[in-house]
C-alpha positions as CSV (number, residue, x, y, z in Angstrom):
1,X,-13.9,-5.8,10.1
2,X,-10.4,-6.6,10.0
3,X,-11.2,-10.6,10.0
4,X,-13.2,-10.1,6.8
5,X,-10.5,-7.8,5.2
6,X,-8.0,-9.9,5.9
7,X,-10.3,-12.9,4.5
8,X,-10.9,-11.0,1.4
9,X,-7.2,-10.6,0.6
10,X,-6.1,-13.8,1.1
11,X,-8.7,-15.1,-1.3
12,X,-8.0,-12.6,-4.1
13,X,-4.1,-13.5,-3.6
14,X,-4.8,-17.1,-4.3
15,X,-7.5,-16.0,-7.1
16,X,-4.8,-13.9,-8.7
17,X,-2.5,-16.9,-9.0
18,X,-4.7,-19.1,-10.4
19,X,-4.9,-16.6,-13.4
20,X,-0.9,-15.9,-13.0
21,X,-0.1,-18.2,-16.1
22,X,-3.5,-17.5,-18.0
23,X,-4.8,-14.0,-18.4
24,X,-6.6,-12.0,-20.4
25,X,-5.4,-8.2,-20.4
26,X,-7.5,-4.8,-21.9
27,X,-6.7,-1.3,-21.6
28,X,-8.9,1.2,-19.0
29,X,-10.2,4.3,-20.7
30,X,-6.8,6.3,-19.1
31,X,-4.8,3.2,-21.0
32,X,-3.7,1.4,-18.0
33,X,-4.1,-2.1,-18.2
34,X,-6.1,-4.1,-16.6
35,X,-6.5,-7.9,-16.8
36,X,-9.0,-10.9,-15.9
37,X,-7.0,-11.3,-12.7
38,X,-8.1,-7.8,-11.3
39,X,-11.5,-8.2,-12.0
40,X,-11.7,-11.8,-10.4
41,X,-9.9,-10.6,-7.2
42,X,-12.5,-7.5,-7.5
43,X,-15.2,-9.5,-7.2
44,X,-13.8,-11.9,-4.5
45,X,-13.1,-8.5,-2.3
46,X,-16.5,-7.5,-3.1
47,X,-18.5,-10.8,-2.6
48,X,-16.9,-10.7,1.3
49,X,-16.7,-7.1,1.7
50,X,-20.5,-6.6,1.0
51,X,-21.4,-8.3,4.3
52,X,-20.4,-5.6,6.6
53,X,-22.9,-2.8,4.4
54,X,-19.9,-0.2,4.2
55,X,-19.6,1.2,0.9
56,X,-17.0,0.2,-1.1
57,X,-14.8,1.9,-3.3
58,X,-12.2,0.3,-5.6
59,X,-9.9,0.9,-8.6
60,X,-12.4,-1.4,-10.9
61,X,-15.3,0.2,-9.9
62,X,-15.3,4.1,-8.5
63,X,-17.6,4.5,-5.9
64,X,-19.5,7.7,-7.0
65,X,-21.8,9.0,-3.3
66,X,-19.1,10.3,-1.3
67,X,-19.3,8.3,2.7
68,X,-18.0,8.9,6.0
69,X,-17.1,5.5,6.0
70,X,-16.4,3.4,3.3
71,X,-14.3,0.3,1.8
72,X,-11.0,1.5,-0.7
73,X,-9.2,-1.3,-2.6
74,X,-7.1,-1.8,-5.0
75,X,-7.3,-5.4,-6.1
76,X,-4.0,-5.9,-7.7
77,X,-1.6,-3.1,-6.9
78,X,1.5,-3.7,-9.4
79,X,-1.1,-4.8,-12.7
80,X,1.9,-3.6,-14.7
81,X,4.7,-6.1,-12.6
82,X,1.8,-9.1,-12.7
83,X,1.8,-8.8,-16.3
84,X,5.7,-8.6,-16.6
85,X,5.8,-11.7,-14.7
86,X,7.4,-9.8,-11.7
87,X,6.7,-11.1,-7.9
88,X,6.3,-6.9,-6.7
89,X,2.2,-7.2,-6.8
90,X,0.0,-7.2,-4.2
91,X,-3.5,-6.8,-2.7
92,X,-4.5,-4.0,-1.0
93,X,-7.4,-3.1,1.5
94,X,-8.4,-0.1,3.7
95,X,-11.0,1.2,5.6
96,X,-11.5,5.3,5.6
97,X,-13.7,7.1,8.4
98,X,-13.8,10.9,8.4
99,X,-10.9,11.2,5.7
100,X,-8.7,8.9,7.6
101,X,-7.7,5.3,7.4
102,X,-8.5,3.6,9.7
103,X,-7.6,-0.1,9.3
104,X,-5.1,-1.3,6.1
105,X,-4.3,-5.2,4.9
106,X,-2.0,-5.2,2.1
107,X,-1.5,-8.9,0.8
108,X,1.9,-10.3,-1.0
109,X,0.7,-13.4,-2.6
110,X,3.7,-14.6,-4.0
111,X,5.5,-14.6,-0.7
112,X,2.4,-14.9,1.7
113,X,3.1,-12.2,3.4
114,X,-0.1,-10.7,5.2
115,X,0.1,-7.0,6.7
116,X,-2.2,-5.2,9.1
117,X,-2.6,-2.5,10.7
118,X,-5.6,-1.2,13.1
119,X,-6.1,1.0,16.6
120,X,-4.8,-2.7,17.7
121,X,-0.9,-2.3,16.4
122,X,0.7,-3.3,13.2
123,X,1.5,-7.0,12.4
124,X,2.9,-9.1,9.5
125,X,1.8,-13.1,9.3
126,X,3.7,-15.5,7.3
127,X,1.5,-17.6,6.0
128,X,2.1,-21.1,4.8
129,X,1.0,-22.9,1.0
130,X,-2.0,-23.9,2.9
131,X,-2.8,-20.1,4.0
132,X,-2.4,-20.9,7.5
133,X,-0.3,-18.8,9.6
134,X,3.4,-20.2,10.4
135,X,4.6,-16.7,12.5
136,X,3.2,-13.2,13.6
137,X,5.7,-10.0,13.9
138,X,4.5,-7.2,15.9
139,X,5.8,-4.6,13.7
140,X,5.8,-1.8,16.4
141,X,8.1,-4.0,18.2
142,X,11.1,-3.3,15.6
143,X,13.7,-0.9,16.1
144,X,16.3,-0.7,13.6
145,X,18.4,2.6,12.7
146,X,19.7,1.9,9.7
147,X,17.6,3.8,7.2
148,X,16.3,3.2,3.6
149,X,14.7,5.7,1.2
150,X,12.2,3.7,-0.9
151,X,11.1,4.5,-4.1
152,X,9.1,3.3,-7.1
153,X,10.8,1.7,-10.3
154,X,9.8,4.8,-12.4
155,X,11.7,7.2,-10.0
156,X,14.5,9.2,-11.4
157,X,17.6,7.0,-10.5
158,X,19.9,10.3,-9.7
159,X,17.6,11.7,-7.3
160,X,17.0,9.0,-5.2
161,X,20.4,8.2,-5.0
162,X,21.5,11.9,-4.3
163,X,18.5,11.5,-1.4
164,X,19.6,8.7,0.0
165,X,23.6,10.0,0.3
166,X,21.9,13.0,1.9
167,X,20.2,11.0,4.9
168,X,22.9,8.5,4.9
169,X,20.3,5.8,4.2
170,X,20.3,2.7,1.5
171,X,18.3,3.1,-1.8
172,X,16.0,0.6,-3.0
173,X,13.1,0.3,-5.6
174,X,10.6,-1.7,-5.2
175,X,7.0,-2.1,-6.9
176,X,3.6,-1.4,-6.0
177,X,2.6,-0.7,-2.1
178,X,5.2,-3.6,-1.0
179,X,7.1,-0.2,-0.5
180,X,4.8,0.3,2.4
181,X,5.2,-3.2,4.0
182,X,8.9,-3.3,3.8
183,X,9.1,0.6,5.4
184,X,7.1,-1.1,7.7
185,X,9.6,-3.9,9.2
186,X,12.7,-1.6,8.6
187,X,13.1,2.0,8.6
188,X,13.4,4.8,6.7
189,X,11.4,6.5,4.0
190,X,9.3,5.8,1.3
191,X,8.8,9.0,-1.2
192,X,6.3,9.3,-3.3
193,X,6.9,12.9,-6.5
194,X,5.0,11.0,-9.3
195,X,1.2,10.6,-9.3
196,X,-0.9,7.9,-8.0
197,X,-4.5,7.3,-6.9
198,X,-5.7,6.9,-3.3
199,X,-6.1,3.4,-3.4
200,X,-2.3,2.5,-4.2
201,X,-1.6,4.3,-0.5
202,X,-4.4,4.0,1.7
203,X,-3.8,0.4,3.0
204,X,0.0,1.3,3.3
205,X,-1.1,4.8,5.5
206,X,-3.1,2.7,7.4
207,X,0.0,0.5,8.3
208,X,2.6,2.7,8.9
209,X,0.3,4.9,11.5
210,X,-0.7,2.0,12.5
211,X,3.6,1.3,13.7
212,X,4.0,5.0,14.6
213,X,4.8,6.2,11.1
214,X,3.4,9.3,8.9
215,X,2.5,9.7,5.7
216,X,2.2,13.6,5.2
217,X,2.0,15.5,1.6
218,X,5.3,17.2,0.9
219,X,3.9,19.9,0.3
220,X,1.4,21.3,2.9
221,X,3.2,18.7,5.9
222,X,-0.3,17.5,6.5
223,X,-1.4,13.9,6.9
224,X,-2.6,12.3,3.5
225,X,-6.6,12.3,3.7
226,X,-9.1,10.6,1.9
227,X,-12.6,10.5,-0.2
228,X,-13.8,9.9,-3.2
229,X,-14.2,13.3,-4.6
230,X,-10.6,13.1,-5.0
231,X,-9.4,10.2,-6.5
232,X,-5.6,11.1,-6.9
233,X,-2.9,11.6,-4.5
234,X,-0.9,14.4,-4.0
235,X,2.8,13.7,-3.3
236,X,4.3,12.4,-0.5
237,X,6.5,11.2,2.1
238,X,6.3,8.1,4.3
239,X,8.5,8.7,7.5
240,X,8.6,5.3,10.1
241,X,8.6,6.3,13.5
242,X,12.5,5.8,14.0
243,X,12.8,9.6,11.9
244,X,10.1,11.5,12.8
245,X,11.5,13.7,14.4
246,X,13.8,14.4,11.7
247,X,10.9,15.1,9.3
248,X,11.8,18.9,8.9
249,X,15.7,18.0,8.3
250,X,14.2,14.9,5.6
251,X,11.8,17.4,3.7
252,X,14.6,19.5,3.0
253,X,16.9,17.5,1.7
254,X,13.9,16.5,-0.5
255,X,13.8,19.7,-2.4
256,X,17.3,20.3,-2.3
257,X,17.7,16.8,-4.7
């Protein structure tokens, strides 16, 4: 499973570029765009995907018979950044059993960065221009104290920076679910008060619990689940595994921003 994922998201990184300079793009009926790069890397995921028989559900096309198993994708997380010419786009793959990810690949094709995570660890590949694989981190195998509270581009600048003076971490904004991957080989936060769909953060989940990380709705404290008859995400917080056990301490600071 993971072979083929990660397969499948190499292949619709290098798709994507081939379109990076020449692309078509249209507007979704909720007015998002879409281009000709998503649907090629769509199909790509699909075409390799569609070997193992597990259901698929993706951005491009909603998978409507709810499964206790099944694919979730999002074959270019970041449209928005692509089409801005911005490098902050990326791939994303996951695998959901019983509400729960189970396996996550997230894709950087601009940098060739490949993340994973499974019941096997968490890793990050650097790939080469060839798509060959020049190193391998072991992602539970960093340590590092120095926290950083993550946050998307549309985020209210204030808050975040009030957060991060809080919890005596670094602010930074990045795009799409690079957030994840980054969180990932550092430490920190990632917090999510805006809306998104379940297939911007499933991959990402499936990384950082993957490293010994949570992603919880900040809300209810619960673990993020996942299914079809519920396309949208609640909000929440992505705590790596250096400040877990601060997650009470973090979530109020949260509401007190």
């Amino acid at each position: 499973m993971l072979f083929l994922a990660k397969q499948a998201a190499i292949n619709a990184g290098f798709e994507i570029l081939r379109h990076y300079n020449d692309f078509e793009v249209s507007l979704k009926k909720d007015k998002s765009p879409v281009t000709t790069a998503d649907i090629a890397s769509n199909n790509i995921i699909f075409k390799i995907l569609e070997q193992t028989k597990i259901p698929i559900c993706s951005e491009e096309k909603i998978l409507t018979n709810n499964s206790d198993m099944f694919w979730l994708i999002d074959p270019l997380d970041g449209t928005s950044g692509f089409i801005e010419k911005s490098s902050e786009f990326c791939i994303c793959i996951s695998l959901v059993k019983n509400f729960t990810p189970i396996l996550g690949v997230i894709f950087i094709p601009m940098t060739n960065e490949l993340f994973y995570g499974s019941e096997n660890g968490a890793f990050k590949e650097k790939l080469d221009n060839n798509y060959k694989v020049n190193s391998v981190i072991n992602l539970n195998e960093i340590v590092c104290d120095k926290g950083i509270v993550y946050a998307s581009h549309q985020s209210d600048d204030i808050k975040h920076n009030s957060l991060a003076n809080k919890l005596g971490f670094r602010p930074q904004k990045l795009g799409s679910a690079i957030k994840f991957c980054r969180l990932a080989e550092t430490s920190g936060i990632y917090l999510r008060m805006g809306p998104s769909s379940i297939w911007d953060n499933c991959a990402g989940d499936a990384l950082m619990r993957s490293c010994g990380g949570i992603a919880i709705d900040v809300y209810t404290k619960e673990p993020m689940t996942y299914s079809v008859t519920k396309l949208k995400s609640p909000f929440f917080i992505c705590i790596s595994k250096e400040f877990i056990d601060k997650k009470d301490e973090i979530l109020r600071h949260v509401f007190e921003v």
